[in-house]
C-alpha positions as CSV (number, residue, x, y, z in Angstrom):
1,X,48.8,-125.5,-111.7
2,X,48.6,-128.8,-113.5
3,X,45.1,-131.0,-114.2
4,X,44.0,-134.2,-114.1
5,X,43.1,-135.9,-117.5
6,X,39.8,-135.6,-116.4
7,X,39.5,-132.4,-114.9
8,X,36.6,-131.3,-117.2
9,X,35.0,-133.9,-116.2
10,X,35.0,-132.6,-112.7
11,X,34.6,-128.9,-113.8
12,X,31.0,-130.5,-115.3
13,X,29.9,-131.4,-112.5
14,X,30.7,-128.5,-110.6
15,X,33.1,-130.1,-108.0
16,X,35.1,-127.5,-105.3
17,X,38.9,-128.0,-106.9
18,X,41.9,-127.0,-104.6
19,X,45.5,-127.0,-105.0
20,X,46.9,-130.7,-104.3
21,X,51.0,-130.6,-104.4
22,X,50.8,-128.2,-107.6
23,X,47.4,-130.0,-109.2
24,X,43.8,-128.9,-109.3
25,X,42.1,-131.7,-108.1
26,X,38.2,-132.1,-106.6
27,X,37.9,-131.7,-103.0
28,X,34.1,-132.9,-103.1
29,X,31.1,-132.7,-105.5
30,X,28.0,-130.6,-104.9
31,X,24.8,-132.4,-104.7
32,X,26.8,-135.1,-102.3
33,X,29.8,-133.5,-100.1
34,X,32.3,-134.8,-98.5
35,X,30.0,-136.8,-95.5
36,X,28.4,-138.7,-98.0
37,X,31.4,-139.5,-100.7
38,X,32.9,-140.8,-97.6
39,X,29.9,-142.8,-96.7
40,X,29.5,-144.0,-99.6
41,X,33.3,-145.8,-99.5
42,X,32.5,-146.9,-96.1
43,X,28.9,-148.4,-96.7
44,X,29.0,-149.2,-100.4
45,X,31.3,-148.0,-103.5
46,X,33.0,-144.7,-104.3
47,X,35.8,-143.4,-106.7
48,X,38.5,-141.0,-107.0
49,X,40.4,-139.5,-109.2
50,X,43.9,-139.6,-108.2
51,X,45.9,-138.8,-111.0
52,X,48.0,-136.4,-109.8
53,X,50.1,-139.1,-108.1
54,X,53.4,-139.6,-109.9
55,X,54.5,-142.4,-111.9
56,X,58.2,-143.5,-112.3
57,X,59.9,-146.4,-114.5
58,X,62.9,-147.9,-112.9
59,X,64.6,-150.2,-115.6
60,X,67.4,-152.2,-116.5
61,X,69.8,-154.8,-114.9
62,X,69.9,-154.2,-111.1
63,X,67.1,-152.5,-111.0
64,X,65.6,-154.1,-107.9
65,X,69.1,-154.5,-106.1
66,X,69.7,-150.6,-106.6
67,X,65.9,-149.5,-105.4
68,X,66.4,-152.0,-102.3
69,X,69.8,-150.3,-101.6
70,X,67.8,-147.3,-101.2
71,X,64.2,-147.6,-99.9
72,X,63.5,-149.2,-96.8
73,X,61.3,-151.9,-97.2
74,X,62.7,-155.4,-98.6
75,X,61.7,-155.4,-102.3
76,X,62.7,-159.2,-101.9
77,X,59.8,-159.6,-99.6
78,X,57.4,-159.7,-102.6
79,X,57.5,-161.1,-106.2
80,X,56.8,-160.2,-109.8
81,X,52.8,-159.1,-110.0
82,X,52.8,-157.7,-106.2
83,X,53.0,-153.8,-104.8
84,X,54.8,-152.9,-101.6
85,X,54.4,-149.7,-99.8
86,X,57.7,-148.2,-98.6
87,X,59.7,-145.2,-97.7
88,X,62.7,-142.7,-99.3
89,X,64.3,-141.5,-96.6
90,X,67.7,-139.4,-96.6
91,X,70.7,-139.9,-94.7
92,X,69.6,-138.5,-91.5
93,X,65.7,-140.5,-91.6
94,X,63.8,-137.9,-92.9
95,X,61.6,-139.0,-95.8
96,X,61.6,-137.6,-98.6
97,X,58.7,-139.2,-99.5
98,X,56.7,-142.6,-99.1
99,X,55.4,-144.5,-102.4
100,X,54.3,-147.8,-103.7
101,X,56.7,-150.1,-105.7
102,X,55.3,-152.2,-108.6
103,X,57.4,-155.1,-109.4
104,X,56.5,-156.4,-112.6
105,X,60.2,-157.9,-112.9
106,X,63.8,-157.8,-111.3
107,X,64.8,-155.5,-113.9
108,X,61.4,-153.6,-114.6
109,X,59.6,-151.7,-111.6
110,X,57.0,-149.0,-111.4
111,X,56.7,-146.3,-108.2
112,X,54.0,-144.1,-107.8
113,X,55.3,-141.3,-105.6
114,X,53.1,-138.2,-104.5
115,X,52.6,-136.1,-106.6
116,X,54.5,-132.7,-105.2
117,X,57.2,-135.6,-104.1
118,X,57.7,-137.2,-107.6
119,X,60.6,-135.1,-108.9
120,X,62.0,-134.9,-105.7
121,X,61.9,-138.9,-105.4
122,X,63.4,-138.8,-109.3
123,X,66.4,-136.6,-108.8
124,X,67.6,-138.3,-105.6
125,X,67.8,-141.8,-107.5
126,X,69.3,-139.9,-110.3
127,X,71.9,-138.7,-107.9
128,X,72.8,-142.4,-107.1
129,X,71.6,-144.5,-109.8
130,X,74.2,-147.3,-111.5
131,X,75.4,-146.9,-115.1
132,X,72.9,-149.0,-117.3
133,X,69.5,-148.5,-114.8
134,X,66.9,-146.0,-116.8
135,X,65.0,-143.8,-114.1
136,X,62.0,-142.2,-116.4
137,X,59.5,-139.6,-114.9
138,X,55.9,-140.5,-116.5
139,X,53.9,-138.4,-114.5
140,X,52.1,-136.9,-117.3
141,X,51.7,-140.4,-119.3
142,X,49.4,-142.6,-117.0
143,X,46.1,-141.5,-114.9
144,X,45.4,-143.2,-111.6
145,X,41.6,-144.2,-111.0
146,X,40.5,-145.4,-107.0
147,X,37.6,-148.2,-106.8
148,X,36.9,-148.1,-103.0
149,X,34.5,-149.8,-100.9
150,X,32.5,-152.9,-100.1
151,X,30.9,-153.1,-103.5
152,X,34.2,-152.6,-105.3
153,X,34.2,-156.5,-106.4
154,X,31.0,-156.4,-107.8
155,X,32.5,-153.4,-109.7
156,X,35.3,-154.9,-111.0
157,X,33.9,-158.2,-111.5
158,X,30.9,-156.1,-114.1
159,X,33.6,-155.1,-115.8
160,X,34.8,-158.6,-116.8
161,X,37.8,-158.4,-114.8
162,X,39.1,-160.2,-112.0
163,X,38.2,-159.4,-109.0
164,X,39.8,-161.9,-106.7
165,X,43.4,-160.2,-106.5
166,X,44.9,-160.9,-103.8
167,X,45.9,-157.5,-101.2
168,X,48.9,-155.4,-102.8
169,X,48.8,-157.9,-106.1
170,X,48.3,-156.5,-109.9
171,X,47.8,-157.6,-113.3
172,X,47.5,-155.7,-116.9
173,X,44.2,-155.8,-118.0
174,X,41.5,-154.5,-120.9
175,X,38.8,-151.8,-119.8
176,X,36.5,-151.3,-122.3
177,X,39.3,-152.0,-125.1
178,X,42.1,-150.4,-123.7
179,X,45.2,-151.0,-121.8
180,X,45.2,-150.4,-117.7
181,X,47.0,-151.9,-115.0
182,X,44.3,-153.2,-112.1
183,X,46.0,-152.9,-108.5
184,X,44.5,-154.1,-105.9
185,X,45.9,-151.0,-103.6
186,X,44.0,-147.7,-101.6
187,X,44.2,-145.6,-99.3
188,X,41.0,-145.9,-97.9
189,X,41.0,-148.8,-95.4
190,X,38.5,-150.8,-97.6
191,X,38.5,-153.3,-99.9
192,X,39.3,-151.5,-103.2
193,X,41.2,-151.2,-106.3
194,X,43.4,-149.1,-108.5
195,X,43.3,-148.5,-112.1
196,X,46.0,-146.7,-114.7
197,X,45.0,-146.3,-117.6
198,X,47.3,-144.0,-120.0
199,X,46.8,-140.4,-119.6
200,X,44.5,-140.5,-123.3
201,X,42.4,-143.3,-122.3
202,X,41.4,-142.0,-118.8
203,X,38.2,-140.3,-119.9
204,X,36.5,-143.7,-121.4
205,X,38.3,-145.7,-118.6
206,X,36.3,-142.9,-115.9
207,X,33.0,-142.9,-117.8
208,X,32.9,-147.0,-117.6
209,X,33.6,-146.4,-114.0
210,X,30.6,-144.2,-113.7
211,X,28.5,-146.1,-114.9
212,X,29.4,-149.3,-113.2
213,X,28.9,-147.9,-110.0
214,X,25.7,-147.0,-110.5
215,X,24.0,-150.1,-109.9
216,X,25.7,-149.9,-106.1
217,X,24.2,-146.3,-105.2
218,X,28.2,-145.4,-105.7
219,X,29.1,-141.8,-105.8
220,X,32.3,-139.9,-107.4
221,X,33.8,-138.8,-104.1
222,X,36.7,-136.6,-103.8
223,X,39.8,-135.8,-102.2
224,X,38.2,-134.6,-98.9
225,X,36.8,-137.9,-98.6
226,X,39.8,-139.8,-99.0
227,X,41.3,-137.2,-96.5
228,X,38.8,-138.4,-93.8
229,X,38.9,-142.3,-94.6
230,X,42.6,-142.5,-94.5
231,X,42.8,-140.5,-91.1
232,X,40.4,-142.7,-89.7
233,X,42.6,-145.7,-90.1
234,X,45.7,-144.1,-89.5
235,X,47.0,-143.8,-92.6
236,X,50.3,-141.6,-93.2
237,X,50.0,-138.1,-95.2
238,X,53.7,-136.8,-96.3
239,X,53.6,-133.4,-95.3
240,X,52.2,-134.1,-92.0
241,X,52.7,-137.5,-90.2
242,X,55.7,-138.0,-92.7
243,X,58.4,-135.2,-93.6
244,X,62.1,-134.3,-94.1
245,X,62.2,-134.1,-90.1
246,X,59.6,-136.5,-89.1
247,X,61.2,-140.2,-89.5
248,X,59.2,-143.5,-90.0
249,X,60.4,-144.3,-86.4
250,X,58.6,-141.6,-84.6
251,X,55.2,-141.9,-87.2
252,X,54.9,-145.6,-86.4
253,X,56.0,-146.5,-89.7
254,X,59.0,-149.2,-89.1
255,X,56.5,-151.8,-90.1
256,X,57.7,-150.6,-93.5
257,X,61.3,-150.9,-92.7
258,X,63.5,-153.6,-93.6
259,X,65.9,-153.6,-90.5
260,X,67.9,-157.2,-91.7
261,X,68.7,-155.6,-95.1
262,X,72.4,-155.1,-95.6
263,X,71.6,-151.0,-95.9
264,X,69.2,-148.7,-97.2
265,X,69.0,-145.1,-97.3
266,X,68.8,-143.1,-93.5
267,X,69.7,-146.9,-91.8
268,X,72.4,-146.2,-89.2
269,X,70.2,-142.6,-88.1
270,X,67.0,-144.7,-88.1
271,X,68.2,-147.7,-86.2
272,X,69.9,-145.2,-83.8
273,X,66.7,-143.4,-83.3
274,X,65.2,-146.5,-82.9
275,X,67.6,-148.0,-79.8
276,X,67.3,-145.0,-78.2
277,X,63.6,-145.1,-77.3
278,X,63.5,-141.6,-76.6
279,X,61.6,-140.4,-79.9
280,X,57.9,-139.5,-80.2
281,X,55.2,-141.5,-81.3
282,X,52.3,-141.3,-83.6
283,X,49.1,-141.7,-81.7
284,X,44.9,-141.7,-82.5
285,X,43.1,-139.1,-80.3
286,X,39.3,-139.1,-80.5
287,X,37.8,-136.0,-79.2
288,X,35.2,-136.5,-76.0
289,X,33.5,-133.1,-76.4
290,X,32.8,-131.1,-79.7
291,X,36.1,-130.2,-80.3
292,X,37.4,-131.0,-83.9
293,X,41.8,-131.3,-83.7
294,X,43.4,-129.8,-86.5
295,X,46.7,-130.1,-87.8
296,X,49.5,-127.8,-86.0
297,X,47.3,-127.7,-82.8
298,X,48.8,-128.4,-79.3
299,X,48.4,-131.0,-77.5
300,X,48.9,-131.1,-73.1
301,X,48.3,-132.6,-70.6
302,X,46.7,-132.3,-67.0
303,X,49.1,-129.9,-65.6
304,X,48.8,-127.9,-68.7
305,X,53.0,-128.8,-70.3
306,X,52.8,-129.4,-73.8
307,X,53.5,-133.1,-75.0
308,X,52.8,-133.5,-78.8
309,X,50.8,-131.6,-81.7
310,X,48.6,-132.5,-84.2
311,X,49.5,-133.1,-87.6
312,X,46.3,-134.5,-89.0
313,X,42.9,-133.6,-87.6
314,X,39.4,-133.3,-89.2
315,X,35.6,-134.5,-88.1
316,X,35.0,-139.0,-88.4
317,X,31.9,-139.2,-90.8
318,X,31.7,-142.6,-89.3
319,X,32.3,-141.8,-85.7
320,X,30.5,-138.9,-85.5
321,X,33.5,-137.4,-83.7
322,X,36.8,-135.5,-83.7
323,X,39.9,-137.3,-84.6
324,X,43.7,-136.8,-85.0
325,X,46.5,-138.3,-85.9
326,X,49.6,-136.5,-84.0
327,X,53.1,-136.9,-82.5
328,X,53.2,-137.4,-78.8
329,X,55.7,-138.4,-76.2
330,X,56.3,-141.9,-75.5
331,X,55.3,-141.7,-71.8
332,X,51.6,-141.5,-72.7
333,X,49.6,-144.5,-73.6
334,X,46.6,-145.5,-75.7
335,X,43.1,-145.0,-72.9
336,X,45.0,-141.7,-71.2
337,X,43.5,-138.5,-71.7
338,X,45.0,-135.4,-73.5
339,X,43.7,-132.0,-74.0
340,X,43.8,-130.2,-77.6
341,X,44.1,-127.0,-77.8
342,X,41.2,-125.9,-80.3
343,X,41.4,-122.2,-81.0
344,X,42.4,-121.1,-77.2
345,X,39.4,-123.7,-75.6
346,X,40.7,-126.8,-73.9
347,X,39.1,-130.0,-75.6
348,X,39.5,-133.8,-74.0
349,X,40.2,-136.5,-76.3
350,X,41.5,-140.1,-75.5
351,X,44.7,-142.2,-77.0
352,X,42.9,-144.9,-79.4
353,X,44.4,-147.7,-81.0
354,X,44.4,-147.5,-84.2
355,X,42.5,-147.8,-87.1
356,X,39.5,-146.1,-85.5
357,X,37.4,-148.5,-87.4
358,X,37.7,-151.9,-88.7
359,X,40.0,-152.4,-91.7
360,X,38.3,-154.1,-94.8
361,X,41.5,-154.0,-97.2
362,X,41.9,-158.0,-97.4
């Protein structure tokens, strides 16, 4: 099991640590838990560590032409100082993982994979890469800090950094004397920022963090938290909306597709997936009883057939309900009613658009 740069920090404050793709990382700290971490993002300011995330250097002539030969998103959609979220799929459309691409230059980019993904993502370029294109793993060389929530401006702004990036821009920056790069990126649904310092400097770079947040009534949430804000707006987990056999066309993902490119990886099986019209899709169910959906769960419907399954479910902190995120088949529509099976007992929820609550990224 791997840690965090600042897992004694954590251990200090007596957080509940679980495995997380091969890390020990918090799940939520005692005198706040995971309701309030997560209100604290929704109402205010929270952060995370999430440094077990990979990092990867792609470099050298052709660097961009070979990573947008591969990925499915159009890296020429963006410009040098902006992120894009993508997808690696293989051949048939499975994804072997989805990441975000930094381009700080045609010939210089930056991917932060998951982190039980990363050298997965790494020996699959390797397999492919052009003579003269340097593919480093530097997992182990940066931390990843989250600034999330409505007071996450103020936050940044305390710090004497900028805090008007625009959505999916970055910039290298100075916290507290050292070097980070400031992304405005998260995976929470609000406005909010990410921060990478180098794997050394992450402790001072935290404790600044700390402190700044202090003056917003912010907390040090973890990963549960993050767990419940992302599936609240329908964010993607690899591993459950997202694997080697679920594609981006059946988890509503083809938003992150870049269908006019000449090819990328898994583009004939994806486009014929997607003409076919036959696949499942990824829905929102919100629970109308007490029921709380968990992943792997059945789903039916009124004559009792079985016509999707969970693959993310957990209790809204801000709904005050249960919610899913799960495949179902195309026939059914958001406002029709399904029933989950919870533990043997039938439980009604409804197909809701998603997000379940109003996104705050921009």
């Amino acid at each position: 099991m791997k840690n965090s740069p600042l897992a004694e920090k954590h251990l200090a404050l007596n957080a509940k640590m679980a495995d997380f793709g091969g890390w020990l990382m918090p799940i939520e700290y005692p005198t706040s838990g995971v309701i309030a971490e997560h209100t604290a993002v929704r109402e205010r300011v929270g952060i995370f560590d999430v440094s077990h995330l990979g990092k990867v250097s792609v470099i050298g002539d052709g660097a961009l032409e070979f990573l947008n030969s591969v990925f499915t998103n159009d890296l020429n959609r963006i410009t040098d100082g902006q992120a894009q979220y993508t997808l690696h799929c293989n051949s048939a459309g499975g994804v072997i993982d989805d990441l975000i691409v930094y381009r700080n230059s045609p010939t210089d980019l930056f991917l932060i994979p998951n982190a039980s993904n990363t050298s997965d993502v790494v020996a699959a370029l390797m397999a492919v890469v052009p003579t003269g294109i340097t593919i480093t793993n530097l997992h182990e060389k940066f931390a990843v800090i989250a600034v999330q929530g409505p007071k996450s401006k103020s936050v940044i702004e305390s710090l004497g950094l900028n805090p008007s990036l625009d959505y999916m821009a970055f910039e290298h920056v100075q916290i507290s004397g050292r070097p980070a790069i400031l992304c405005r990126t998260g995976y929470t649904g609000e406005h909010g920022y990410e921060i990478l310092p180098s794997w050394s400097d992450a402790g001072a770079v935290w404790e600044s963090l700390v402190e700044a947040i202090k003056p917003y009534d912010g907390l040090i949430c973890g990963l549960g938290a993050r767990d419940t804000l992302r599936t609240e707006m329908g964010y993607p987990l690899h591993g459950h909306e997202l694997t080697l056999q679920i594609t981006p066309v059946q988890a509503s993902a083809t938003w992150a597709i870049g269908w006019d490119k000449p090819t990328f990886s898994g583009a004939k099986a994806l486009t014929e997936q997607r003409e076919a019209k036959a696949h499942t899709k990824l829905r929102a169910l919100v629970s109308q009883d007490r029921g709380i959906p968990r992943a792997g769960m059945a789903i039916k419907n009124s004559s009792g057939e079985v016509v999707g399954e969970i693959t993310s479910g957990t209790f809204s902190p801000t709904l005050k309900k249960g919610i899913a995120l799960a495949l179902i088949n195309p026939e059914y529509k958001v406002g029709d009613e399904l029933i989950v099976d919870v533990r043997g007992r039938d439980s009604v929820s409804v197909i809701t658009k998603l997000p379940l609550v109003t996104s705050n990224v921009r």
